[in-house]
C-alpha positions as CSV (number, residue, x, y, z in Angstrom):
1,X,-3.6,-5.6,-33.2
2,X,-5.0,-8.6,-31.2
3,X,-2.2,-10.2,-31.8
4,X,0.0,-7.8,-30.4
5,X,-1.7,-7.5,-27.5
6,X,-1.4,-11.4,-26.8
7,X,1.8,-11.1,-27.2
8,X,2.0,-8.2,-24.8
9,X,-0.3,-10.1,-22.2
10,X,2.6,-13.1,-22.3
11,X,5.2,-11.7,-21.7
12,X,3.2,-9.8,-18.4
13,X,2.4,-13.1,-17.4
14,X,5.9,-14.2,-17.5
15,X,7.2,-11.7,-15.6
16,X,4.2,-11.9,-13.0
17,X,5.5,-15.4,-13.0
18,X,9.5,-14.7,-12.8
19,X,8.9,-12.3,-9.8
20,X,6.4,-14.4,-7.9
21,X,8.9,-17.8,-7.9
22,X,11.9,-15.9,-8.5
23,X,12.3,-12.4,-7.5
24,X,13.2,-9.0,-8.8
25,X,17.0,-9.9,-9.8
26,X,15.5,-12.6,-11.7
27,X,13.7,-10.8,-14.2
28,X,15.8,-9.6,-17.7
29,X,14.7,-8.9,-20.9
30,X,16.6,-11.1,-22.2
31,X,14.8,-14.3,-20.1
32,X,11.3,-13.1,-20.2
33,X,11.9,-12.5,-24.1
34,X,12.7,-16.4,-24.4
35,X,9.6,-17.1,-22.0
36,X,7.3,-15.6,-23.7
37,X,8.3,-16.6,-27.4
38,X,9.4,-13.6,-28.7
39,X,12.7,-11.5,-29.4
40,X,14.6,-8.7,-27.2
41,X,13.4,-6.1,-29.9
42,X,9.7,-6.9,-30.0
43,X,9.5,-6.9,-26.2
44,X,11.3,-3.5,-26.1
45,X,8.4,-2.7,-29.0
46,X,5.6,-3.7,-26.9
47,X,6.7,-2.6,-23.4
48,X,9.8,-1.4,-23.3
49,X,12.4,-2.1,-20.2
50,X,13.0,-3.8,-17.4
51,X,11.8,-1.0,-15.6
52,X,8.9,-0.3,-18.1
53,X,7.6,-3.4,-17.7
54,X,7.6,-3.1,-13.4
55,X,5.8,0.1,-13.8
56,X,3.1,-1.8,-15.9
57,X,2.4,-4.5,-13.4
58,X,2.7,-2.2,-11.0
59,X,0.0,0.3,-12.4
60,X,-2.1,-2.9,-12.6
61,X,-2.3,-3.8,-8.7
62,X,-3.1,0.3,-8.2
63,X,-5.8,-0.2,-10.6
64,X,-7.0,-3.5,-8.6
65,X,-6.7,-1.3,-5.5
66,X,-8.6,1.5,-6.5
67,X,-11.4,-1.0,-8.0
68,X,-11.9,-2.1,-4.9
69,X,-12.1,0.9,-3.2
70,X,-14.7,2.5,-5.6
71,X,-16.7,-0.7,-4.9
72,X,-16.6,-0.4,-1.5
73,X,-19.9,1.5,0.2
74,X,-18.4,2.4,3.7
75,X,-21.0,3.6,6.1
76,X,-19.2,6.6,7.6
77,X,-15.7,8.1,6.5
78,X,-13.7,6.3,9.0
79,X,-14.8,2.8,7.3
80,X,-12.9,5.1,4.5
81,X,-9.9,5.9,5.4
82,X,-9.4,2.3,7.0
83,X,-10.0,1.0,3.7
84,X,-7.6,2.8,2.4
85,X,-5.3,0.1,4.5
86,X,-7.7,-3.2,4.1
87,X,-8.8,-3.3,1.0
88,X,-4.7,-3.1,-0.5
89,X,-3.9,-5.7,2.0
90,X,-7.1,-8.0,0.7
91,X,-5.7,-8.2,-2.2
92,X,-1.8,-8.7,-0.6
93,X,-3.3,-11.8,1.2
94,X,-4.5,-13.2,-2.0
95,X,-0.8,-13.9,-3.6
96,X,1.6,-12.8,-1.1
97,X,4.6,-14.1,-2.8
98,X,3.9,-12.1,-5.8
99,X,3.3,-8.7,-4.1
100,X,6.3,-8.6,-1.6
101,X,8.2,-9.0,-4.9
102,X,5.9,-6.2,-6.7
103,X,6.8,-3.9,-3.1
104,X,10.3,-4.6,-3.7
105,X,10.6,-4.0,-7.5
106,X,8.6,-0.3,-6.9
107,X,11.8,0.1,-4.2
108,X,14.1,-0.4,-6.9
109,X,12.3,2.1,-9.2
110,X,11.4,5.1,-6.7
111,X,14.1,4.2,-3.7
112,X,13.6,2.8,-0.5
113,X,12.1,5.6,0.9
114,X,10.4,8.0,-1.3
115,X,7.7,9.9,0.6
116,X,6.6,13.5,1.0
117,X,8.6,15.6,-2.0
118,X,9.2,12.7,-3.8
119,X,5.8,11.3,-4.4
120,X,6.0,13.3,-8.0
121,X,5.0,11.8,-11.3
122,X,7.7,9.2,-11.4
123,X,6.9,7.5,-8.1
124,X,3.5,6.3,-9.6
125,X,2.2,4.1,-6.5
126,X,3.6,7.0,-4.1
127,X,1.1,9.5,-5.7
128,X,-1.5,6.7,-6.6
129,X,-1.8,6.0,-2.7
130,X,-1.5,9.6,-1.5
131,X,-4.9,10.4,-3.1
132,X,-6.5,7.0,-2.4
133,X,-6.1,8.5,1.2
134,X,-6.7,12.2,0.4
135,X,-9.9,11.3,-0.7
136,X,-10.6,9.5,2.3
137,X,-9.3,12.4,4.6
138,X,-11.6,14.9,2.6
139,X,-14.7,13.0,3.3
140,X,-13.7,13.0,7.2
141,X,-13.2,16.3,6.5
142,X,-16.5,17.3,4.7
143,X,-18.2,15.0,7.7
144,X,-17.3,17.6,9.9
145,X,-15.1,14.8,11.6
146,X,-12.0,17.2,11.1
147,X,-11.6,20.9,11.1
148,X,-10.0,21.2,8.3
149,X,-7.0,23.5,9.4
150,X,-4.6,21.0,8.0
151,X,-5.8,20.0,4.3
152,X,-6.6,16.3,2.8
153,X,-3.4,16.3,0.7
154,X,-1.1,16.9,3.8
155,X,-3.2,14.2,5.4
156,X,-2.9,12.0,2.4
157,X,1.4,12.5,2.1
158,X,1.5,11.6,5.9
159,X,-1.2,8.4,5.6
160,X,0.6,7.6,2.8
161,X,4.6,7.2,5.0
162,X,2.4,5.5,8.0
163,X,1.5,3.1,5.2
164,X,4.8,2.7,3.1
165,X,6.6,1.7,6.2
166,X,5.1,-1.2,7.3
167,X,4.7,-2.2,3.6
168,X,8.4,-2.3,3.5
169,X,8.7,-4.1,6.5
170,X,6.3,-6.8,5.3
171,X,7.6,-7.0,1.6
172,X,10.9,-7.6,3.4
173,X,9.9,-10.7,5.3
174,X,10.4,-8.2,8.6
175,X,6.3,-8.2,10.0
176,X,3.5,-10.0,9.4
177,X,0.7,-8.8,7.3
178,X,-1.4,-8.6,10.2
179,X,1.2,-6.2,12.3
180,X,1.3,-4.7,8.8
181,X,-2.5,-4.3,9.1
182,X,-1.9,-2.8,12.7
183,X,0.5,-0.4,12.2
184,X,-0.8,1.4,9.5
185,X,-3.9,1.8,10.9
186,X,-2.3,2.7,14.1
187,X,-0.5,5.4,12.1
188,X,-3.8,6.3,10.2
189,X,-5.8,6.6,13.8
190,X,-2.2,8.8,15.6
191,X,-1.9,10.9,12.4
192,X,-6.1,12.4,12.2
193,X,-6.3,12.7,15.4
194,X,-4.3,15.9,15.2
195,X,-7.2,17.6,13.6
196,X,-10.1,15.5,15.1
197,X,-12.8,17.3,16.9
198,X,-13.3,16.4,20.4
199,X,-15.4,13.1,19.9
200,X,-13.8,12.1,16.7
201,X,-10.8,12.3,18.7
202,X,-12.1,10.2,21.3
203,X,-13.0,7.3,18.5
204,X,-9.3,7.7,17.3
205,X,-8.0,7.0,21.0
206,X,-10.3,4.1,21.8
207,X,-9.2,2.4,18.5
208,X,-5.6,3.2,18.8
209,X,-5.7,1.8,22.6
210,X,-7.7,-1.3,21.0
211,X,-4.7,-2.0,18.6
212,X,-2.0,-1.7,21.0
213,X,-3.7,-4.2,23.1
214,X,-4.4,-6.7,20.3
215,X,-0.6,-6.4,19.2
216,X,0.9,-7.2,22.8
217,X,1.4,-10.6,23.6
218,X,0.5,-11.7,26.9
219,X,3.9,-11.1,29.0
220,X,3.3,-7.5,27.8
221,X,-0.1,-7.0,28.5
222,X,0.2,-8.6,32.3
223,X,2.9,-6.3,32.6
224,X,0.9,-3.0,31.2
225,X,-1.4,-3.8,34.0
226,X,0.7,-4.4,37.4
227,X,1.6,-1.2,36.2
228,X,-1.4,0.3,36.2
229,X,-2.2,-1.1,39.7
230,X,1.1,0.0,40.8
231,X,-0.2,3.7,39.9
């Protein structure tokens, strides 16, 4: 049985390996077999696919994620919910290269853009990350911070899209991980706000406003103010 599990471990490892210097297209059975010293039929034994095997490493970096949330202690639910965005993206930073390629593989497995209907059983980090943020929402929710007449899961589908977007984007080489960062908090902050009560509300604007501003560049913010002036 340890043995088996060794064996299993390797030929993770290799794949972890193939995606990060390689890419998705890279990765086949038949080449991570060879890698990791065994045969096409015990691989299939041990994992199974292809795709079984992206699900598994998958499955890992949601487990990672959701370690570090339940370690985190946030001092009010809106430390939360935006750790529901920082604490995946901690963990991004740490081997960029490897996770684009993880963000790309789950495209391959769920489709580009699987949201709302489609987070189901099958799209496993879909449905993983709608309840990381459902939980979130209920706790802004049971803080009296929303009123509650649009429920945490609906919250958690839409935080879930303003997150999967920008993911995209970034696995893609399109953004940064910092306008990553930015965006799906912006998204976050827009999307509760239609529920806030009047001073949570007012915390969602300021923040919003405060993330615009940091994401301008200079030309843009001189010319948001001539015109305000001009007003």
């Amino acid at each position: 049985m340890q043995n088996k599990e060794k064996r299993r471990q390797r030929i993770l490892f290799e794949a972890r390996r193939v995606l990060t210097r390689e890419g998705y297209d890279a990765l086949t059975t038949r080449g991570l077999a060879k890698a990791a010293g065994v045969t096409q039929p015990t691989l299939y034994n041990l994992i199974g696919t292809k795709d079984d095997i992206l699900r598994v490493l998958l499955e890992e970096s949601v487990a990672r994620v959701w370690e570090r949330l339940n370690q985190f202690e946030a001092a009010d639910p809106l430390e939360a919910i935006e750790a529901v965005t920082i604490e995946p993206l901690k963990l991004f930073e740490a081997d960029e290269t490897y996770h684009r390629a993880a963000v790309i593989s789950s495209d391959h497995l769920h489709g580009a853009l699987a949201t709302g209907d489609e987070i189901d059983e099958q799209n496993f980090v879909g449905r993983e990350s709608a309840q990381m943020a459902t939980l979130a929402a209920q706790r802004a929710i049971d803080a009296g911070l929303l009123r509650g007449r649009i429920t945490a899961a609906v919250f958690g589908e839409q935080m879930y899209i303003c997150f999967r977007g920008p993911m995209r984007d970034w696995a893609y080489g399109f953004i940064s991980l910092e306008e990553f960062r930015t965006r799906a908090l912006r998204g976050f902050y827009m999307t509760l706000a239609i529920d806030a009560t009047p001073a949570f509300k007012t915390v969602l604007e300021r923040k919003t406003v405060a993330l615009l501003k940091n994401g301008q560049s200079p030309k843009q913010a001189k010319s948001r103010e001539r015109v305000g002036r001009d007003k």
